[in-house]
C-alpha positions as CSV (number, residue, x, y, z in Angstrom):
1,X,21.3,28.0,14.6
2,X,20.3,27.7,11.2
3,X,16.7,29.1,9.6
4,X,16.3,25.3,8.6
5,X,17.3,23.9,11.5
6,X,14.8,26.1,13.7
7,X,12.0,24.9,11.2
8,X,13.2,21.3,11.4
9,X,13.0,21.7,15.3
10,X,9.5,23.2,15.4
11,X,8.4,20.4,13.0
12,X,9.8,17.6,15.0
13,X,8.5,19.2,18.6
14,X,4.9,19.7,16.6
15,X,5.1,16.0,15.1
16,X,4.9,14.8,19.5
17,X,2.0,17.4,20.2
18,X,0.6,15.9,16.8
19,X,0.5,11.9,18.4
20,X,-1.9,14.1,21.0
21,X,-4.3,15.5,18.7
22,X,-4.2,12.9,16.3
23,X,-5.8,10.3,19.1
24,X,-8.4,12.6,19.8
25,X,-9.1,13.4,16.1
26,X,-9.5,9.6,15.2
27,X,-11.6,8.2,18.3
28,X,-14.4,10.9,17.5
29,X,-14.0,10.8,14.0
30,X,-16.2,7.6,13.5
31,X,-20.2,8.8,12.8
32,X,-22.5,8.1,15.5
33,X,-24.8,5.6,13.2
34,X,-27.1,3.0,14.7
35,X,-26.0,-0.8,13.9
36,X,-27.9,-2.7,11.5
37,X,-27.5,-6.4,11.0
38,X,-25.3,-7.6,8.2
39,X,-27.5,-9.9,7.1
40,X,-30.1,-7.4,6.1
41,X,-27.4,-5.0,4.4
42,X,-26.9,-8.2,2.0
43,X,-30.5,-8.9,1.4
44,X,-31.0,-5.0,0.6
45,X,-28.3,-3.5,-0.8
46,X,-30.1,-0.7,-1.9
47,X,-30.9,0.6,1.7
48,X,-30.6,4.1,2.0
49,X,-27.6,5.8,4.6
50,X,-28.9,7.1,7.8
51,X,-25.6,8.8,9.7
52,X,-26.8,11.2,12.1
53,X,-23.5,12.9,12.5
54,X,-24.1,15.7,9.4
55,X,-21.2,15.2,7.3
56,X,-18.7,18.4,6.1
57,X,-20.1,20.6,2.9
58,X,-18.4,21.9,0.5
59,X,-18.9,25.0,-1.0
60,X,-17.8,26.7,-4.4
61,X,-14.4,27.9,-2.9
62,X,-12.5,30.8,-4.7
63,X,-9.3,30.5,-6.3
64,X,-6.6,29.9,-4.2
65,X,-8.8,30.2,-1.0
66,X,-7.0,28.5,2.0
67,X,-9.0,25.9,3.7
68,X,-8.5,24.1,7.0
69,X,-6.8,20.7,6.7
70,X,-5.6,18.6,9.7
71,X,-2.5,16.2,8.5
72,X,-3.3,12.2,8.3
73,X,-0.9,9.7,8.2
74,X,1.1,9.1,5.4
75,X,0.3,13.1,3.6
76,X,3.0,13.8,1.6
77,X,3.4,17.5,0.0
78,X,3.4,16.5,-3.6
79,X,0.0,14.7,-3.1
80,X,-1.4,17.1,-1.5
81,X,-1.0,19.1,-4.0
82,X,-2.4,17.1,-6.4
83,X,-5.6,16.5,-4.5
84,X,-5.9,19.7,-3.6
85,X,-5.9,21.0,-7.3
86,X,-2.2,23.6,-5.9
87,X,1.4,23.3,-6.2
88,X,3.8,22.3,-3.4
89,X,4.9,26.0,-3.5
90,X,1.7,27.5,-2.1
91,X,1.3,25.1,0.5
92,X,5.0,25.8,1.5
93,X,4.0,29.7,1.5
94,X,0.9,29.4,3.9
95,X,2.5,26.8,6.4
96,X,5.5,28.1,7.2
97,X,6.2,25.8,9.8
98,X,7.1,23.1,7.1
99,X,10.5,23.0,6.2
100,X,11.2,22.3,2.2
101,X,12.9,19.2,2.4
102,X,10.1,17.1,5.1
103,X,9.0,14.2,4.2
104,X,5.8,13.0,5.8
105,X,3.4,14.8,7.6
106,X,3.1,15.0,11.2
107,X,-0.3,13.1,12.0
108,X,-3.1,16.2,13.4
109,X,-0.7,18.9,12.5
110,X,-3.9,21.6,11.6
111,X,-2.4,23.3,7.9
112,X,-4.4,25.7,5.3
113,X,-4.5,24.5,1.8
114,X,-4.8,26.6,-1.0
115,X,-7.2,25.3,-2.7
116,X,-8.7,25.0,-6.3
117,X,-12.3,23.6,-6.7
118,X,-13.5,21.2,-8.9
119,X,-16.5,19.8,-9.0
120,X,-17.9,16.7,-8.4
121,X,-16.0,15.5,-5.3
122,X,-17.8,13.0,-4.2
123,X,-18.6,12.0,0.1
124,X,-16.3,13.2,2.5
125,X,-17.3,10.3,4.6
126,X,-14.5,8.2,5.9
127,X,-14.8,4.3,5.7
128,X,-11.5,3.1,7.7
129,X,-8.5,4.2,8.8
130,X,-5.2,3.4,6.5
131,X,-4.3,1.0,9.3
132,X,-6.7,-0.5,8.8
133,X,-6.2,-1.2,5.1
134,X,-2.8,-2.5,5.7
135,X,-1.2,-5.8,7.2
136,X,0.4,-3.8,9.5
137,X,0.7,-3.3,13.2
138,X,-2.9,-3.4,14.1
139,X,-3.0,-7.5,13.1
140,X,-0.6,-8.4,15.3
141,X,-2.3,-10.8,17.3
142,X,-5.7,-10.9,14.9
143,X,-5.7,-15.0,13.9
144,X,-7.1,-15.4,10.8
145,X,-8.1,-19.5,11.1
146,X,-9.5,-18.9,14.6
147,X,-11.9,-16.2,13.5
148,X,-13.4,-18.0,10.7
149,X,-13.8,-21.3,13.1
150,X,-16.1,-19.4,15.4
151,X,-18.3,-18.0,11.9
152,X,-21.1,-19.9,10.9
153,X,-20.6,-19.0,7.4
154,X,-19.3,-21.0,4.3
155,X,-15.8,-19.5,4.7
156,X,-14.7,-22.0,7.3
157,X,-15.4,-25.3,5.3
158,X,-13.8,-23.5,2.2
159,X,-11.1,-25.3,0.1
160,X,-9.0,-24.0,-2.6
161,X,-5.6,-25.2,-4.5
162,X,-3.5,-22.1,-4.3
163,X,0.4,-21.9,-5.3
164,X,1.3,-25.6,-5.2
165,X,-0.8,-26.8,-2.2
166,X,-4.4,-26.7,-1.0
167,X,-5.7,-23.9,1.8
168,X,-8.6,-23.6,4.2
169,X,-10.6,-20.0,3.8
170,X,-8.9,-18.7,6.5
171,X,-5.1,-19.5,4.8
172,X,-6.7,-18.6,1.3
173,X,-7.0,-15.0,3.3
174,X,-3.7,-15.0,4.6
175,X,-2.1,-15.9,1.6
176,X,-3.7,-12.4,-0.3
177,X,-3.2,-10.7,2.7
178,X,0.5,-11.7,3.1
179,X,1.6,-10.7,-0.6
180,X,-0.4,-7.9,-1.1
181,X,0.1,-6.4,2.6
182,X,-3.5,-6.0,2.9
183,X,-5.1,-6.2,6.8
184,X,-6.9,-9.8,6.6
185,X,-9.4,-8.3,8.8
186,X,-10.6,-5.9,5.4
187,X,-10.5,-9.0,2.8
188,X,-12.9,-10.5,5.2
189,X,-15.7,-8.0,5.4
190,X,-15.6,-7.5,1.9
191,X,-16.3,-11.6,1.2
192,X,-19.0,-10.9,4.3
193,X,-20.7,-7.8,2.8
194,X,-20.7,-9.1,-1.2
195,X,-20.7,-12.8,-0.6
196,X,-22.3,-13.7,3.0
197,X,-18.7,-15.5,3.7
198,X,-18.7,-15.3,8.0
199,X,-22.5,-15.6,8.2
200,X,-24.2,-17.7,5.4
201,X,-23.8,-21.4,5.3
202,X,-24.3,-22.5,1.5
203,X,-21.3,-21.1,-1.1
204,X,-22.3,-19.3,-3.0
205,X,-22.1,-20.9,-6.7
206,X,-22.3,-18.1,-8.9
207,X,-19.5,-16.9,-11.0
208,X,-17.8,-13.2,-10.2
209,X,-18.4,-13.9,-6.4
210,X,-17.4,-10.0,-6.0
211,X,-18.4,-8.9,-9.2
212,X,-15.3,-8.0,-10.9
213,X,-15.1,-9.3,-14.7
214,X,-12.0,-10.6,-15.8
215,X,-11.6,-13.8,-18.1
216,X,-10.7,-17.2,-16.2
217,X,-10.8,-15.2,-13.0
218,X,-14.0,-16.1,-11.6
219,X,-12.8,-18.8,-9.1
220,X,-13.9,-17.0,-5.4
221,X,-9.8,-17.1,-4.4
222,X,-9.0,-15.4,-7.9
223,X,-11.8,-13.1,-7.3
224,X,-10.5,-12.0,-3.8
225,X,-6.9,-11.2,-5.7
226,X,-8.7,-9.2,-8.5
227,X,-10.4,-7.1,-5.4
228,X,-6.9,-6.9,-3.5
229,X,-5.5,-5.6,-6.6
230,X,-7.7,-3.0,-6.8
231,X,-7.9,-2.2,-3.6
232,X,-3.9,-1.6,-4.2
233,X,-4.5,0.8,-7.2
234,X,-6.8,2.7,-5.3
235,X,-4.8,3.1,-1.9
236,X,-1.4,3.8,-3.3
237,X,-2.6,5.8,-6.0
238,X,-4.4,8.2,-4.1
239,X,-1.3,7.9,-1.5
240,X,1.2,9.2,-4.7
241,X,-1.6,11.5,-6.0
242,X,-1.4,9.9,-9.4
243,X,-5.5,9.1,-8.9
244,X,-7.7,12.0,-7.9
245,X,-10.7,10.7,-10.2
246,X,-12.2,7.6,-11.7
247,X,-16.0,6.2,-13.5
248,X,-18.4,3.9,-11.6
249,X,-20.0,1.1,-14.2
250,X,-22.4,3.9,-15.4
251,X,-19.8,6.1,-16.0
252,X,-20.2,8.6,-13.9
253,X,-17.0,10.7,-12.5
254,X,-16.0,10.4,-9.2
255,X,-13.5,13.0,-7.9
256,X,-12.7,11.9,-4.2
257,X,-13.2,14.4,-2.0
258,X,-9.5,16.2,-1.6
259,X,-10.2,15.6,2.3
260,X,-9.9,11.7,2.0
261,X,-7.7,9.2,3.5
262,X,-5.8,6.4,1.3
263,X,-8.3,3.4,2.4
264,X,-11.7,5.3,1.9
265,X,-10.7,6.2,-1.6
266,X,-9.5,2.7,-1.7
267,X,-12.4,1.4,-0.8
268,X,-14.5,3.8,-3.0
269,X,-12.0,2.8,-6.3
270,X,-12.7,-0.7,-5.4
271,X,-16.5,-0.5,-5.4
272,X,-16.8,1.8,-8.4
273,X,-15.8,-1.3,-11.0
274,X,-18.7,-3.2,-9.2
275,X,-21.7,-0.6,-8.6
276,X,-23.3,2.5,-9.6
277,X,-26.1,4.4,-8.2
278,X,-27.8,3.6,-4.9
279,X,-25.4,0.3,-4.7
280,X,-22.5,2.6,-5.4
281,X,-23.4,5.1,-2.7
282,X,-24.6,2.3,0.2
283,X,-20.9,0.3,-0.4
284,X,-18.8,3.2,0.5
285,X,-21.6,5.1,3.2
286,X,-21.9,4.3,6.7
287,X,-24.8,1.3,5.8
288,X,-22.3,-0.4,3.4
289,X,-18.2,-2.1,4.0
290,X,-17.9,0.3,7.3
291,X,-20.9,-1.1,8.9
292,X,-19.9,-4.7,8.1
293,X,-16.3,-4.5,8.8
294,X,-17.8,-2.9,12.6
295,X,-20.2,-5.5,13.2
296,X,-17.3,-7.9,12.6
297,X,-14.6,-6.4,14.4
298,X,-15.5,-3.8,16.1
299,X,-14.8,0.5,15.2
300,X,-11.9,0.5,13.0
301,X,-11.5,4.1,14.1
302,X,-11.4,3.1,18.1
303,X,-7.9,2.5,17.5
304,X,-5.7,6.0,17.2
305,X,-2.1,4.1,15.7
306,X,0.2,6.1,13.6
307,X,1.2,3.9,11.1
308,X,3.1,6.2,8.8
309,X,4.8,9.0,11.1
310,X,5.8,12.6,10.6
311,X,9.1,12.9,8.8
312,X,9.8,9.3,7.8
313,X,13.5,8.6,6.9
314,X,14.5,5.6,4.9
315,X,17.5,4.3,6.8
316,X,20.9,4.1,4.5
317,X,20.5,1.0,2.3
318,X,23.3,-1.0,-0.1
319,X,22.4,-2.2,-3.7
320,X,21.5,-5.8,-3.4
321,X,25.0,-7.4,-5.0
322,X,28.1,-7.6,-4.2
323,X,30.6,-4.3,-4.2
324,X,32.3,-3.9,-7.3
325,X,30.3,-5.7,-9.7
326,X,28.4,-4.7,-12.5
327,X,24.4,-5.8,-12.7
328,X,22.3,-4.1,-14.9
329,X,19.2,-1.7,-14.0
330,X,16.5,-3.7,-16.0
331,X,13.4,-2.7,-14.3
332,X,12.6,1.0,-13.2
333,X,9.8,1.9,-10.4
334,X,6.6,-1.1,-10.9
335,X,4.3,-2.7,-8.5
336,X,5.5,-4.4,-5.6
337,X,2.6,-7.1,-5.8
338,X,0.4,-7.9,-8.4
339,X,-0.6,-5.3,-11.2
340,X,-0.7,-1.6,-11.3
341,X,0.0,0.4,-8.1
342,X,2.2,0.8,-5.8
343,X,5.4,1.8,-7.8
344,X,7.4,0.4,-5.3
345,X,9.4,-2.1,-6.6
346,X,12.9,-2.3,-9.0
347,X,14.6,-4.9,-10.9
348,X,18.6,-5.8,-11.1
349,X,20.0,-8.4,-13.2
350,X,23.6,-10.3,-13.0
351,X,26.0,-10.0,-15.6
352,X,25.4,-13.4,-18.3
353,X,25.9,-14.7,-21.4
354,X,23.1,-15.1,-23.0
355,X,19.7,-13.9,-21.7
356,X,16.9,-15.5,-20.0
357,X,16.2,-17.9,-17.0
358,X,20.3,-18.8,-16.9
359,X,21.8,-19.8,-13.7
360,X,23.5,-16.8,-12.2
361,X,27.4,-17.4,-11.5
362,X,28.9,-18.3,-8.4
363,X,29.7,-15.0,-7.3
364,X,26.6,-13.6,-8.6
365,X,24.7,-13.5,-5.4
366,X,22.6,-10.9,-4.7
367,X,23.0,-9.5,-0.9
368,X,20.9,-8.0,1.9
369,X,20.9,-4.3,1.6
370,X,20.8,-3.5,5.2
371,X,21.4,-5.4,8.6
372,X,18.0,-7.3,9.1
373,X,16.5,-10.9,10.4
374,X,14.2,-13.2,7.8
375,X,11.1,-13.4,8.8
376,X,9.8,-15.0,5.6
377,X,11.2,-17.1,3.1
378,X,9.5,-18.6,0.4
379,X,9.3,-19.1,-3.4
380,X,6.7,-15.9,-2.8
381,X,9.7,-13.9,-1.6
382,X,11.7,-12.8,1.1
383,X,11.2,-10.5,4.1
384,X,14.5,-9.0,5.4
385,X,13.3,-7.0,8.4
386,X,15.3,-4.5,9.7
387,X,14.3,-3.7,13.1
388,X,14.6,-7.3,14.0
389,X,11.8,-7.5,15.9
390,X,10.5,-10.8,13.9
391,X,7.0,-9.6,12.7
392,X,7.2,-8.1,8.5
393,X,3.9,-6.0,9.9
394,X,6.3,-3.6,12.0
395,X,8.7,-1.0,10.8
396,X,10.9,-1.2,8.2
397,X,11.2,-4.2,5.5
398,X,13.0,-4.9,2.4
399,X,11.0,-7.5,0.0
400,X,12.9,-9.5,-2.2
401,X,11.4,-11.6,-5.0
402,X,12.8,-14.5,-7.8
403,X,14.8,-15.7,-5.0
404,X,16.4,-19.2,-6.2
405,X,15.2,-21.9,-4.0
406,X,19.1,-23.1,-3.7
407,X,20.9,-21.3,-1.1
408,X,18.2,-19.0,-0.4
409,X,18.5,-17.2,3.2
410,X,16.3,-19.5,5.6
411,X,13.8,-18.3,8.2
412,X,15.2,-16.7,11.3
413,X,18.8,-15.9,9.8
414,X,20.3,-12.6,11.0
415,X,22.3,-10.8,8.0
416,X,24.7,-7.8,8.1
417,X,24.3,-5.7,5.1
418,X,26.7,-6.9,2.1
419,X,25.2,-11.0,3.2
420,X,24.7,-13.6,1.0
421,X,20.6,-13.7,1.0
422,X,20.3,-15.6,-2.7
423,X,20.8,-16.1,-6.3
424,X,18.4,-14.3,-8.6
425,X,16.1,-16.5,-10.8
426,X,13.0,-16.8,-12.5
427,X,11.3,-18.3,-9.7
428,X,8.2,-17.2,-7.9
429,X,5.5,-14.9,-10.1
430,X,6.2,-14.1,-13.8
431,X,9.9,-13.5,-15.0
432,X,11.2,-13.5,-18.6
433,X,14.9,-13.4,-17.1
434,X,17.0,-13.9,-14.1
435,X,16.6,-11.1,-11.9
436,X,16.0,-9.6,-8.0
437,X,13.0,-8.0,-7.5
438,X,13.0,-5.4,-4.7
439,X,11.2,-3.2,-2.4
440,X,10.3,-1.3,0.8
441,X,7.7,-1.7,3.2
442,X,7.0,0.3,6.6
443,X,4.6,-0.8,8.8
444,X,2.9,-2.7,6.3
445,X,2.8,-0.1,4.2
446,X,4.0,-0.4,0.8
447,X,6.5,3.0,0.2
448,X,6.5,4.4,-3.1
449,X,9.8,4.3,-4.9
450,X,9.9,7.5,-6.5
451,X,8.2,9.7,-3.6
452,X,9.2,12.4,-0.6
453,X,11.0,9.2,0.9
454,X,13.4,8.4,-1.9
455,X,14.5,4.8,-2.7
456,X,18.6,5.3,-1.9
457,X,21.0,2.9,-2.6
458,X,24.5,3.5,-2.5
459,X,23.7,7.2,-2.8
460,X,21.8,6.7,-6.2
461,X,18.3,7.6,-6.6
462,X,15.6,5.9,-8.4
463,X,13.0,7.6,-10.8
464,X,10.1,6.8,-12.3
465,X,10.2,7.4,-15.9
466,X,6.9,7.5,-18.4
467,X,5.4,4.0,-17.7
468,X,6.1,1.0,-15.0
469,X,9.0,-0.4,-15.5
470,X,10.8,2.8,-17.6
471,X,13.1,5.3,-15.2
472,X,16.5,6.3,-13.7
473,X,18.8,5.6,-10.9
474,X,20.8,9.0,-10.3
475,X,23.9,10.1,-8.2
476,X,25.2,13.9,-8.8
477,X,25.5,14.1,-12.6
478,X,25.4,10.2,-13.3
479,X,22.5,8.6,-14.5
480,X,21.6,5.0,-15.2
481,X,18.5,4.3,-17.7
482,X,16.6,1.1,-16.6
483,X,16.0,-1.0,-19.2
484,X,15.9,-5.2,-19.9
485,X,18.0,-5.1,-22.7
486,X,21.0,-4.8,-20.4
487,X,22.9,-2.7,-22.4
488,X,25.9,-0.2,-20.9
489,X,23.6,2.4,-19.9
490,X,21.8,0.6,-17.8
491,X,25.0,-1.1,-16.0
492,X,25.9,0.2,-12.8
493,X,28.2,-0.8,-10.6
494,X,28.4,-0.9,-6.8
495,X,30.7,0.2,-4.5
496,X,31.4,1.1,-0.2
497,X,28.3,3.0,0.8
């Protein structure tokens, strides 16, 4: 047997002992903090934190000093890095165990880090668990509309007008928490904690219900999508390690501490464009979001799931047309909802005459990319889920967007890779031109295009390039330059997989 292979073996037999420790890690890794009502937390936002469990110090380390650091769900090596302030190679050198070419993490495998200080990292207290960030396993069985009925607060009498039809509280939730993949659960502790939503009766009438300044957008619905969108930026940024430090409204730096999970530093991201100071600090301590979101529902952390695993595979997937046509590349790694992060989304067009919102041709389909069942189907896109279990919250998905209503795959169809699933269009969000829109989830979970879990199709690659939008598709020394122009370097054409 191989050198590799006998690393890949260790890794996959540490990645079961890992589920062990990882359980054990995450029930005692909530502090031991005594409950406070949420209704004073709102009337004093100010109050000091009071977490008897001492949290971890840091100390001036020296220069590539290795650290202790147990693996959480979702680590990636190149992030690591990044937070960490070292390169992929040293991490490689002092874990031996890790073969070069892993993926994910095994959650609770122990590793040393070399590390770099810098200073200014800011709490190392955890506020949830990425599971519980996400709409991902953990809401199975969570309803939305039944928990508000049983609240006293203004949430449950709540009307809004929201993409062509008009929504109780609980569906305006659902709605944000469907597109953005965001766990229902944390959209409503945050209208609880800044706005009183589960517990006060009168709504509120002041503009910026959350805070967050943004012309026309000071509706409460619009403001919950300005706070899921930042929640976004802050998760999958930190997840890519493309955001390791950001400004409160005072301006002071905040350099998350390098020990952080996704959703605390989401969390943390989210609050620093509403506070500073004393609010800043209660927000994202153990008085502030945590305490609300446990009052509500309980400790997030009493629940030990894995939601990204060790060594995460993307299973083999097709481009989305049909083989042995030509559609061009005209939109490299962007966000898969909304503004900003995650990177995981790309665009192909059809081949057309002129540009625009045309009708694509006949035989200008676009086509599931693996085997899957549809689990949604609407004008705000499609779900193709490919473990066929018939929930989008579990394993792995392929999100398709600008859909044409006409012939588009309807709910509950089974498709073999290579299917008809719908024409691209302009329809649903903003297009300047006919186009598919498509990307991955797992678990919820939004995956990065351009990460340690490549987006394959085909056996080409994709790329970021300098901005959203710009990059490459690559397969051996072929390469394909995204761009909306549609010119012949950005054609590519498909073929058996």
């Amino acid at each position: 047997m191989s050198k590799i292979k006998k690393l890949k073996g260790s890794f996959t037999v540490f990645l079961i002992t890992a589920i062990f420790i990882t359980s054990c890690d995450l029930q005692s890794s909530s502090p031991n903090i005594a409950v406070m009502p949420t209704s004073i937390l709102l009337a004093n936002p100010a109050l000091p934190a009071t977490a008897s469990t001492p949290l971890p110090t840091r100390t001036n380390y020296t220069p590539g000093e290795l650290v202790d650091y147990t693996a959480q769900t979702g680590d990636t090596l190149p992030a690591l890095a990044k937070r960490f302030n070292t390169t992929v190679e040293e991490i490689l050198q002092a874990n031996t165990q890790i073969p070069r070419d892993a993926t994910t993490m095994p959650p609770g495998m122990p590793m040393k880090i070399p590390i770099y200080y810098l200073a200014l990292w800011a709490s190392p207290f955890q506020i949830i668990p990425d599971h519980a960030f996400v709409n991902g396993p953990t809401t199975i069985g969570f309803n939305t509309a039944a928990y508000v009925a049983t609240q006293p607060g203004w949430l449950k009498d709540y009307r809004v007008y929201v993409s062509g039809e008009w929504r109780s509280g609980a569906e305006m939730v659902d709605y944000i928490a469907t597109n953005y993949s965001m766990n229902p659960r944390l959209l409503l502790a945050i209208l609880e904690y800044q706005g009183g939503a589960l517990t006060q009766s009168d709504i509120p009438e002041k503009k910026n219900l959350l805070g967050l300044k943004r012309q026309f957008w000071d509706s409460h619905y619009l403001q919950l999508v300005l706070a899921a969108n930042e929640l976004s930026n802050g998760y999958y940024g930190w997840r890519a390690g493309t955001l390791l430090e950001f400004k409160d409204t005072d301006g002071f730096l905040i350099r998350p501490d390098p020990w952080q999970n996704a959703a605390s530093v989401a969390v943390q991201y989210y609050y620093s464009e509403i506070f500073a100071g004393d609010e800043y600090a209660v927000a994202t301590g153990p008085e502030g979001l945590f305490l609300t979101y446990k009052n509500l529902f309980d400790d997030p952390w009493s629940d030990s799931l894995i939601l990204i695993p060790g060594s995460l595979q993307q299973p083999v997937f097709r481009l989305p047309f049909p083989d042995n046509q030509a559609w061009s590349y005209t939109g490299g790694p962007h966000t898969g909802w909304g503004t900003g992060e995650p990177l995981a989304a790309i665009d192909f067009a059809p081949p057309a005459e002129k540009s625009g919102c045309v009708a694509a041709g006949n035989e200008n389909y676009s086509t599931a990319m693996a085997d899957g069942l549809i689990v949604r189907s609407t004008v705000d896109g499609i779900a193709l889920d490919l473990d066929k279990d018939g929930d989008e919250r579990t394993g792995w998905v392929i999100f398709y967007l600008h859909l044409a209503t006409d012939q588009r795959a309807p709910l509950g169809s089974e498709l073999n890779a290579g299917d008809l699933i719908g024409y691209p269009s302009c329809e649903g969000g903003h297009s300047t031109g006919t186009h598919v829109h498509i990307a991955r989830k797992y678990n919820g979970e939004w995956i990065v295009a351009d990460s340690a879990i490549p987006f394959t199709m085909n056996g080409w690659v994709t790329h970021n390039g300098s901005r959203a939008y710009l990059g490459t598709l690559t397969k051996g020394s072929s390469i394909v330059i995204a761009c909306d122009c549609s010119d012949a370097d950005s054609s590519i054409s498909s073929g058996p997989p």
